[in-house]
N, C-alpha and C positions, 0 to 999 in steps of 0.2 A: 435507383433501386438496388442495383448488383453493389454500390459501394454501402449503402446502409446494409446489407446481407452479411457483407467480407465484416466492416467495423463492427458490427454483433457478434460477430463471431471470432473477433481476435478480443474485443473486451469480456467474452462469455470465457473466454480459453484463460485470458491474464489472474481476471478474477478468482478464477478454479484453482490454477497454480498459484496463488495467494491462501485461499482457502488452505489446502494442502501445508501450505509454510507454515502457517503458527504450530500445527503438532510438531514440525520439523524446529523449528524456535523453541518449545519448548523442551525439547532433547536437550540440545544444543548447546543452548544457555548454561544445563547446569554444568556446564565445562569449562565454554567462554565467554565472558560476561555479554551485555550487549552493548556498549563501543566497541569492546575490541572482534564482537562478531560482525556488525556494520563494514568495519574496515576492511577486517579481510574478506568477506562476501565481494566489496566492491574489488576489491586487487584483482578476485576470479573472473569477475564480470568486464572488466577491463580488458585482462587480457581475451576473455571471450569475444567480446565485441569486436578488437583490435583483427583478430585473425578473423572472424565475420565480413570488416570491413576490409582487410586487407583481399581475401580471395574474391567479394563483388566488387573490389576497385571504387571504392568510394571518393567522394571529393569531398574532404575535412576543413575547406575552408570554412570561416563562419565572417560576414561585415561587420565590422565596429559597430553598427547601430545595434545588433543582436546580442553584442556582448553581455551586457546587463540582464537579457530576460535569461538568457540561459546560467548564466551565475543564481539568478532567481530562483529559478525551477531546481537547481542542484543543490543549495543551501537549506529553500523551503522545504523541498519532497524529498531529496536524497540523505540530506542528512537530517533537521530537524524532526523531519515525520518518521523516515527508519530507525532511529536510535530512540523515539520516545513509542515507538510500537512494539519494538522488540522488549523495552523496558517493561513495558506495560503487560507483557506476554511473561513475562519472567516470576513479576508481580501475582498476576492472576491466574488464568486457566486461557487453553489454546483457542475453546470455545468464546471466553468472554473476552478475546480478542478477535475475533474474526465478526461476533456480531457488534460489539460497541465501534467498530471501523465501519461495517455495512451503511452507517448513520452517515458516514459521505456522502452518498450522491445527494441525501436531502440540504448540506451544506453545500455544495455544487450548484444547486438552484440557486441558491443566495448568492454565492461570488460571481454565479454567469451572471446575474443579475446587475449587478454591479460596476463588473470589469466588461461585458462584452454586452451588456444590452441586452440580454434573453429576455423575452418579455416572463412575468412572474405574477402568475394567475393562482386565482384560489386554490384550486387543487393541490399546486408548487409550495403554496405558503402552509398550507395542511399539514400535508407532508413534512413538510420541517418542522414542525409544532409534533406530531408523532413518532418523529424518530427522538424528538428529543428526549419527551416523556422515557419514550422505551428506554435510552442510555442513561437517563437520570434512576430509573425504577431497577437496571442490572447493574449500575456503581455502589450505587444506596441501599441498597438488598441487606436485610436487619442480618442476614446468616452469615454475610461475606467481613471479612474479618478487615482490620485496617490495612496490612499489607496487600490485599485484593482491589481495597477502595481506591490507594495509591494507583492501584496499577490500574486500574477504571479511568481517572482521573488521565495519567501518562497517555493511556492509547485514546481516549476523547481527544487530547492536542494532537494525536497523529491524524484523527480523522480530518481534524480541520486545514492541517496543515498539508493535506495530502488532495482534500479536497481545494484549496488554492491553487496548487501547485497545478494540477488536472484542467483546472480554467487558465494558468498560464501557458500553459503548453497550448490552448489553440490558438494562440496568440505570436507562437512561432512560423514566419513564412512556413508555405508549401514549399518551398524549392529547396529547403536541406533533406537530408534523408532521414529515417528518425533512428536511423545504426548512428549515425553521425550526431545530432542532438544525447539519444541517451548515451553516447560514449563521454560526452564534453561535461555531459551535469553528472555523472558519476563521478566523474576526475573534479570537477568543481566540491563535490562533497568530501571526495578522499582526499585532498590539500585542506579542507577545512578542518578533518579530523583527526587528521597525523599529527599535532603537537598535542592533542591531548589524550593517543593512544601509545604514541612509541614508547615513554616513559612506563606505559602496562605489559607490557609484551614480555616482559623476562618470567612474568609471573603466571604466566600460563602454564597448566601441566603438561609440561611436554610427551611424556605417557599415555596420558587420559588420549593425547589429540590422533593419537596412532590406533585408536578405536576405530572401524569400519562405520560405527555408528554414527560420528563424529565427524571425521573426515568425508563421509561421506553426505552428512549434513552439509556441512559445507558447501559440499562441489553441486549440491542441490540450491541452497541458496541464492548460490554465486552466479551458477549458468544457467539454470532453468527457472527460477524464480525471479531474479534483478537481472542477468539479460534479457533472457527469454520473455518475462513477465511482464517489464518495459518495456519491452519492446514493441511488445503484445497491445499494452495498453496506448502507448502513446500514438501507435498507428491508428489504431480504433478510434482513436478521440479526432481527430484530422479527418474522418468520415461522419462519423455525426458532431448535432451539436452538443456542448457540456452537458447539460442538464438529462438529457439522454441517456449520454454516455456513461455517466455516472452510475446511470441505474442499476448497470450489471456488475455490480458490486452486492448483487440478488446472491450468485453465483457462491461467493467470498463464506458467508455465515451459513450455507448448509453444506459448502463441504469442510469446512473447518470444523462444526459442530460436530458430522459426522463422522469423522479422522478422529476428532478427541475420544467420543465416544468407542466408538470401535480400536485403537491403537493408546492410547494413556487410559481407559476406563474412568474418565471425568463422570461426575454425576449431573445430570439436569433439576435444577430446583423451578420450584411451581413461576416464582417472580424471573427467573431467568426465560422462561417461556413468554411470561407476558411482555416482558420487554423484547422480546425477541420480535413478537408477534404485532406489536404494535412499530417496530422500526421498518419491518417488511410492508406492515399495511401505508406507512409511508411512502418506500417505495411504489406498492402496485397504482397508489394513488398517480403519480407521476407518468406511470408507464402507462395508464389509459387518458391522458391528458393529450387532446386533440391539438393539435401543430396547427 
């Protein structure tokens, strides 16, 4: 009971500080595009992590057999799903990123289902049939123009990619730390991104990046959002099971929604509510589904 209590409460924290990120992304973006924000978010995070683990004295070994799931989990979720979430942020509004990603945990049912055995009962399969509607009814939205639709499209492959990644990880032994896991799939994404970011880097405004607003995005990103927020979540998920876990990505679309709302003045449209409303009712379906 006490570790279901703790993992609620670091996936309810992760989630939050996620929420929060897409207004921060959307800042952000219009300065650095989003590879070259990916990259240096993770540079901050690394080094964060690095001095994290350096003052608890961690053990950074990992066995050959683990090689491969953690290269996994850093390709699929650190970089495939950050770099096409951010895209998608850039694309659309901070709100219609925070709710068409919420559509995870219902994809989460499905890959636990799959990779780890969850069993996957009516209510699970509902839910997935409801958030999808929802995401298809906020991409598809007759108001939202093509460059929105794109960017609907972009953050739907982060949800999925992110919701794989989330059933990969519990598939990581207990016996590593998760400073130690999220350091190794951050650094597995930042090697995978460096040739096709170095080449952008000269073309940054070096001006623009000396903004408080900017650099200070960043260091929010970096440390509180992909250490902090990984760290958050991957520990959470090692205490319950995926499909669960996933849920408190509840968290993610009301405070995202609400940040946009109150900090950019995004407007809410009548269809953005109903898909909103029908990806949540996904969720609660899940969250009252008897173990």
């Amino acid at each position: 009971m006490k570790n279901t209590w703790l993992g609620s409460i670091y996936l309810a924290l992760a989630a939050s500080i996620w929420g929060g990120m897409y207004v921060v992304v959307k800042i952000v973006v219009a300065v650095i595009p989003p590879l070259e924000l990916v990259w240096i978010r993770y540079l901050v995070a690394i080094a964060a992590l690095l001095v994290i683990g350096l003052i608890t004295r961690q053990q950074w070994r990992i066995h050959k057999r683990d090689f491969l799931l953690i290269i996994a989990i850093g390709v699929i979720g650190n970089a495939i799903s950050i770099v096409a979430q951010e895209t998608g942020t850039m694309l659309s509004s901070a709100q219609t990123g925070a709710i068409i990603t919420s559509s995870t945990p219902a994809f989460m049912v499905i890959f636990a289902w799959l990779l780890l055995k969850e069993r996957l009962t009516v209510k699970k399969g509902l839910s997935v049939g409801l958030a999808t509607i929802g995401v298809f009814l906020i991409v598809g939205a007759d108001h939202v123009d093509v460059s929105s639709k794109l960017g609907g499209i972009a953050l739907l492959i982060a949800a999925l990619t992110w919701a794989l990644m989330s059933v990969l990880v519990k598939r990581v032994p207990g016996e590593y730390s998760q400073i130690v896991v999220t350091a190794y799939s951050i650094l597995v994404a930042l090697i995978v991104l460096t040739p096709f970011v170095l080449g952008r880097l000269h073309a940054l405004p070096v001006s623009q990046l000396a903004h408080p607003a900017i650099w200070g995005g960043v260091l929010y990103l970096g440390i509180v959002s992909t250490a902090g927020g990984f760290l958050l979540w991957n520990r959470g998920l090692q205490m319950l099971n995926a499909s669960s876990g996933g849920l408190f990505f509840f968290f993610q679309p009301v405070v995202g929604t609400l940040l946009g709302w109150l900090i950019l003045g995004e407007n809410i449209g009548v269809t953005f509510w109903i898909g909103s409303i029908l990806i949540l009712s996904g969720v609660l379906f899940v969250i009252y589904e008897k173990k």
